[in-house]
C-alpha angles and dihedrals in degrees: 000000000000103000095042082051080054097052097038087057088040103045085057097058085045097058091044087047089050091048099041086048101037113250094272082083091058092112099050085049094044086053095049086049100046080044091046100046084051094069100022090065083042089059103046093040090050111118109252126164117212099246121219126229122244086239141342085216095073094043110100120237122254102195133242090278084068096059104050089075089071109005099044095150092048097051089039101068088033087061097050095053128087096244097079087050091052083116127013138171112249108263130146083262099054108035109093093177114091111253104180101112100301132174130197118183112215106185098323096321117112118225110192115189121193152168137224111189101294100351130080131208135196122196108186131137119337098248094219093048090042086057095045100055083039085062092054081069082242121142115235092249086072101039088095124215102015115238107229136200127193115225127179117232098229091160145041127204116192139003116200116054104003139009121211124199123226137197130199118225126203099270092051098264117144117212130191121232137241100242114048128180105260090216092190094048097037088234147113111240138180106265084229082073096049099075135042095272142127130268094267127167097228106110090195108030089113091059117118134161120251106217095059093054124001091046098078102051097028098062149033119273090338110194110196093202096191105209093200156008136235137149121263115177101333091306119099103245132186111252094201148357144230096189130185136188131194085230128325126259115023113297129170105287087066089071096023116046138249113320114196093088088046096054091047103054097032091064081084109095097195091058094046083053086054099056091048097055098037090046097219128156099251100235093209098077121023124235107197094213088065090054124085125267086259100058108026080056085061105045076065090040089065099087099358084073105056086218133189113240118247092231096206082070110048124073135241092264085052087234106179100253104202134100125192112261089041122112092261095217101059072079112024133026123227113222134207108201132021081247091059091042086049089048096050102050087054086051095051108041098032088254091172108217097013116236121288112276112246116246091247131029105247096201112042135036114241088263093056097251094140111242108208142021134290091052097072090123087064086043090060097035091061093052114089081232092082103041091191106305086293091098126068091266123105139138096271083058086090113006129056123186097217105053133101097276118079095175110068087352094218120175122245104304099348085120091073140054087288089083087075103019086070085075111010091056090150089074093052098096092028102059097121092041094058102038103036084219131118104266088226085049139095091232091067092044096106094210079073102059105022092033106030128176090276102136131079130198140147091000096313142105108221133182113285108242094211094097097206130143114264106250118164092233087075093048086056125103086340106090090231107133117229120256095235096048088049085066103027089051085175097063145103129236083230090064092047087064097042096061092033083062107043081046122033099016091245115174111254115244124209104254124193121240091262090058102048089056116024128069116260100219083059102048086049084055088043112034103013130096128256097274095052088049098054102052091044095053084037077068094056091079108042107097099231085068102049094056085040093055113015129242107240091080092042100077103063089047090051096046081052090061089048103055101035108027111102092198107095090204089053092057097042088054089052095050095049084053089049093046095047087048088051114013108207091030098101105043102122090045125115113181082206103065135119111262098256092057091047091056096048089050100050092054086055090056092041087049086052090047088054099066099057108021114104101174114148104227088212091056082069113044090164094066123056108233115167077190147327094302110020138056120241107269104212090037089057103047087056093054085043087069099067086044106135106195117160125160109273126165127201108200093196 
């Protein structure tokens, strides 16, 4: 192979030389190509071993523009994917929100946003004034002639399902403000909706820096660099930033290593020929799908596991010190509980006492089946699956980073029942015996039992990534909704049971009189806390439950959800439900709103439902209508009474 690459090489230069020199040269040219061939096989058949750095870590990054000469359908569907817009300067390429003097009115406080050629610009409420009226226990709708300030929008975060403005102080700090562009809904939103929280009358409480936290998972090699120290609250706490990324937004070194030392060898062509024929993995860059499970799971980890940094191994600039292919938690800890994360963080940066723990954990469910997103990695380690990466999952088992589908990024037919089928081959020509369900229906897709919709984040519900068999002992006294309640939204938990143990031999559990003859889906809308709430109503609008349980019962439940519900993302999932039900209904209706517009509004809906809604409260006895629009009051209050609704605050 070598020597015919060599003549072939050689034999063109030949025939430029022959015509540049006239033929009669032909045999001064013949002799410099015999000559030629002679060392230039020499030199391709020549031993050479492909040496290995000392460490990736000490090599320097190149960024994403370095890697398309060689690698253009790889960048090309990099490029394509959120990930590399994860954060953006503000440009009129980048920025999705409308700019062009736009105002948007959030319980009596004005938000304009505007544009000036390239730049963009939001006034909106003066942070220090907004915090001292929240402080009177007013609402905003009493706080009188709103005190504004102007900032510019220098920097995006996000771009697919939000994207959140921020602003850059004088010390280099970048804030987020208080409005941010809902992508998915095509709306500017108060960035206090945009998350699982409570109504609250801070116009600024969701506000964070992003150099202190998205800037590690949002970019690639970030280095914080704090320029100075006060104390804030009896903690030491940086007073400004000179922060750097490698590059912003996530490219390829992030998964991929440092590139500089790649680039440069591999501008040898002859060593590029010997890997391809050796077939050797080249050391001086890392490809994820040659690792382990265990480590191609964390290059994903990284940043999928929302972790706590071991401080001993970070430096005083708090540059990131890992590098893909490392064991993640010589730097970072994974964590397997918000107590443990809280714990943690006063461990590791001397917080005496360490902060108050939440009411509720906000990231995983009380049997450790994580709730929301950016602890995925957790989601897969606790699934047998794994086995701790000593097993063949991990997370490149479904999903590849360089394939058409920039959403989810699956890989070919990992959004069937091939994702599991690759291992699990046994079930293949079984499917209808061990589901009881229909092949062709969504009752035998396995995502749906063994991955349900348990995990809530950005307005969304989104598949759990624990991969674990739905038993009724885990929906227990832990506010996770059931699978199969999360697709049969009429039943009982009762008749859950009852079809889990005739078969599958389930253990039967004890279940109270409310759960043996109201709809679960119900009781988690009427008694659960927030985060329950939020991933049942999350189920009225996907389409498998709807065929499973029928639409007529679901609008008074909804409209319920609407009026009395105090967490604004609650609201804003069960009006998309309503509005996808009925599609004008809910014009008229602003999940932001203060409580007493929210009422008014309601009945108006109620009043349009009316007119057209002919459910039979009797055709559903699992769920207490008193008709087709309206629950059942004394029924209600009775279930009220059980309600558990503490505050509880999900950041993702």
């Amino acid at each position: 192979m070598a020597p015919l690459l060599a003549l072939v090489v050689l034999a063109a230069v030949w025939f430029q030389c022959v015509r540049a020199l006239g033929w009669r040269s032909g045999g001064l040219t013949g002799g410099i190509l015999v000559a030629g061939l002679g060392m230039g096989s020499a030199w391709l058949l020549t031993p050479r071993t492909v040496e290995a750095p000392g460490s990736l870590a000490r090599v320097p990054y190149v960024t994403s523009a370095s890697c398309y000469k060689c690698h253009p359908h790889h960048y090309e569907t990099w490029h394509r994917s959120f990930h590399r817009t994860m954060t953006q300067e503000a440009t009129p390429q980048t920025v999705r929100g409308d700019f062009n003097d736009r105002v948007l009115l959030i319980r009596g406080i004005p938000t304009r946003m505007t544009r000036e050629g390239d730049r963009f610009f939001m006034e909106t409420a003066d942070p220090a004034w907004a915090r001292r009226m929240a402080e009177t226990g007013k609402p905003p709708e009493e706080w009188g002639p709103a005190k504004l300030r102007r900032f510019e929008v220098v920097r995006l975060v996000g771009s697919h399902w939000f994207q959140e403005c921020m602003y850059r102080d004088e010390a280099g700090r970048y804030w987020r403000l208080p409005v941010s562009f809902h992508i998915a809904g095509g709306r500017w939103v108060h960035t206090n909706g945009a998350f699982l929280a409570p109504d609250t009358n801070d116009f600024w409480e969701k506000t964070t820096i992003w150099n202190e936290s998205c800037v590690y998972c949002h970019n690639t090699k970030p280095s914080k660099r704090p320029t100075g120290w006060t104390m804030l609250k009896g903690q030491r706490t940086p007073s400004g930033y000179d922060t750097r990324v490698a590059e912003l937004g996530i490219a390829c070194e992030a998964c991929h290593g440092p590139g500089e030392l790649h680039v440069q060898v591999n501008s040898d062509p002859g060593r590029r020929f010997l890997l391809q024929r050796s077939g050797q993995a080249d050391p001086t860059i890392i490809n994820p799908a040659r690792l382990s499970p265990q480590r191609a799971s964390e290059v994903c980890a990284h940043c999928h596991a929302s972790t706590v940094p071991r401080a001993s191994a970070w430096d005083d600039q708090h540059t990131d010190p890992y590098t893909p292919g490392d064991d993640l938690e010589r730097f970072l800890f994974v964590f397997w509980s918000e107590a443990e994360q809280r714990q943690l963080y006063a461990e590791q940066f001397r917080r005496v006492p360490p902060p108050p723990p939440e009411p509720l954990d906000g990231r995983f469910w009380p049997d450790g089946t994580p709730l929301t997103t950016a602890v995925e990695y957790q989601g897969m380690a606790l699934s047998r699956c794994y086995e701790e990466g000593k097993g063949r999952l991990s997370c490149l088992t479904c999903h590849t980073l360089h394939a058409d589908d920039p959403n989810f990024q699956l890989g070919k037919e990992m959004a069937t029942n091939e994702a599991c089928l690759q291992c699990h081959a046994e079930y293949r020509d079984r499917i209808e015996a061990h589901t009881h369900h229909r092949t062709d229906s969504p009752g035998s897709l396995c995502y749906n039992c063994h991955m349900p919709y348990q995990a809530y984040s950005l307005l969304a519900v989104h598949r759990t990534h624990r991969i674990h068999s739905p038993f009724i002992k885990d929906s227990l006294g832990t506010g996770k909704p059931h699978a199969c309640n999360l697709c049969h939204l009429d039943k009982t938990l009762a008749w859950t049971q009852e079809h889990l143990v005739r078969w599958y031999g389930h253990q039967p559990v004890k279940l109270d009189q409310d759960q043996e003859t109201v709809a679960a889906s119900v009781l988690h809308l009427l008694q659960a806390d927030a985060r329950s709430r939020a991933v049942c109503v999350g189920a009225f609008r996907w389409e498998p439950a709807r065929q499973a349980s029928g639409t007529a019962w679901m609008p008074p439940v909804l409209l319920d959800v609407l009026a009395r519900d105090r967490f604004p993302a609650v609201r804003y999932l069960a009006e998309r439900a309503l509005r996808s039900l009925h599609c004008d209904l809910t014009d008229g209706y602003d999940y932001m709103e203060s409580p007493e517009q929210r009422a008014a509004q309601v009945e108006v809906l109620r009043r349009k439902l009316a007119q057209f809604s002919k459910a039979d409260p009797k055709a559903f006895p699992t769920i207490p209508l008193a008709d087709a629009v309206t629950l059942d009051p004394s029924r209600l209050d009775d279930l009220l009474r059980r309600r558990t609704d503490p505050d509880v605050s999900i950041h993702e």
